[in-house]
N, C-alpha and C positions, 0 to 999 in steps of 0.2 A: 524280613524287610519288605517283599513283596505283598504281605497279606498287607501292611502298614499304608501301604502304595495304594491297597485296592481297598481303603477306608477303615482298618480296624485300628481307628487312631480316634484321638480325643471328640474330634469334632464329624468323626464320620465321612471325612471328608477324601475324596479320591483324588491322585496326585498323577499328574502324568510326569511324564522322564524328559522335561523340559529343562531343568534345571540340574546339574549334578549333583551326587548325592555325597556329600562333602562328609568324611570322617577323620576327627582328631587322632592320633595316633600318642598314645602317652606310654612314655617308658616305664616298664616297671624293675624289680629289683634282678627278674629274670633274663632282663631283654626287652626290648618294645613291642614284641611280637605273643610275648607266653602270657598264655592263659587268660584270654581276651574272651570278653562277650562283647555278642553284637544288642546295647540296647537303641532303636532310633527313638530320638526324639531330636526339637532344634536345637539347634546349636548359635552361640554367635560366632561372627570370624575372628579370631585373634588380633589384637589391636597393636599391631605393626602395621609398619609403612609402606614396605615392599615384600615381595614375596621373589620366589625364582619357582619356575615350572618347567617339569620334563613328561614329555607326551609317552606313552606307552599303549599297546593292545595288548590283548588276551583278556583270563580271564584274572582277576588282581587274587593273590594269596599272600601267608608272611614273607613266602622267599621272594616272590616280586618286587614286594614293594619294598623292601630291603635291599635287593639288586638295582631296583631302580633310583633309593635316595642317595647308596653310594656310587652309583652313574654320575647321580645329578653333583654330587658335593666334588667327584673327579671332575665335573668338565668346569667347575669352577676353577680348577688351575689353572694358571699364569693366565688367566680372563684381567679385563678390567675390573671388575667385583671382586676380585680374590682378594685384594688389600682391604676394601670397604667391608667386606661381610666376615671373612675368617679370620685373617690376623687381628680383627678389634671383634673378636668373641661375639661378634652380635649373631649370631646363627648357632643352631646347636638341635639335636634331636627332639627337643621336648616342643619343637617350634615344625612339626611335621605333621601332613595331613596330605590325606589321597581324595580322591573327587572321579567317580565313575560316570559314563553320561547314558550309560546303554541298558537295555531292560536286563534280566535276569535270563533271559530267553535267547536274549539274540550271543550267536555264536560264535558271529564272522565278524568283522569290522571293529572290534569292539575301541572303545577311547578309554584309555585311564589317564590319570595324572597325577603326578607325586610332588608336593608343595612345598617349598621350606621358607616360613615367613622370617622376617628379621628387618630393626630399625636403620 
């Protein structure tokens, strides 16, 4: 991903860490997490309406961000949201994406965030 960053992309083009680096996260029959490759290219956002977001540091792995969508789907209990998004099934794993904002490098401070989109 870092070399993709420092221009070995379609258009040669160097990307700074402006912007998060937004990954889909798609279940497979193993788990959401098994046997992933990292390929970057764009992506669009999923075309839902709203989203729910939970902040996180470190550096993002499967147990993370795994720890952190079931953080995020736990503190939607007894919320307001918990009627709108769970009991009417509009939420669900295949509807999950993490968003890092920090280089590769840096060790301290880091931002992640763990996304679950839904109508």
């Amino acid at each position: 991903l870092y070399s993709y960053f420092q221009g070995n992309n379609d258009q040669s083009a160097k990307i700074t860490m402006t912007a998060p680096v937004l990954t889909n996260i798609i279940p497979s029959i193993n788990g959401p997490f098994c046997n992933s490759q990292l390929q970057a290219h764009p992506i669009k956002l999923p075309k839902h309406k709203y989203v729910v977001v939970r902040r996180f540091g470190d550096f993002m792995d499967d147990n993370s961000i795994s720890t952190q969508a079931s953080a995020l789907k736990k503190s939607l209990k007894n919320s307001t949201w918990e009627s709108a998004i769970i009991f009417n099934n509009k939420i669900s794993d295949d509807h999950l994406s993490v968003a890092g904002y920090n280089s590769p490098f840096q060790n301290e401070n880091r931002i992640n965030e763990v996304l679950l989109w839904f109508d």
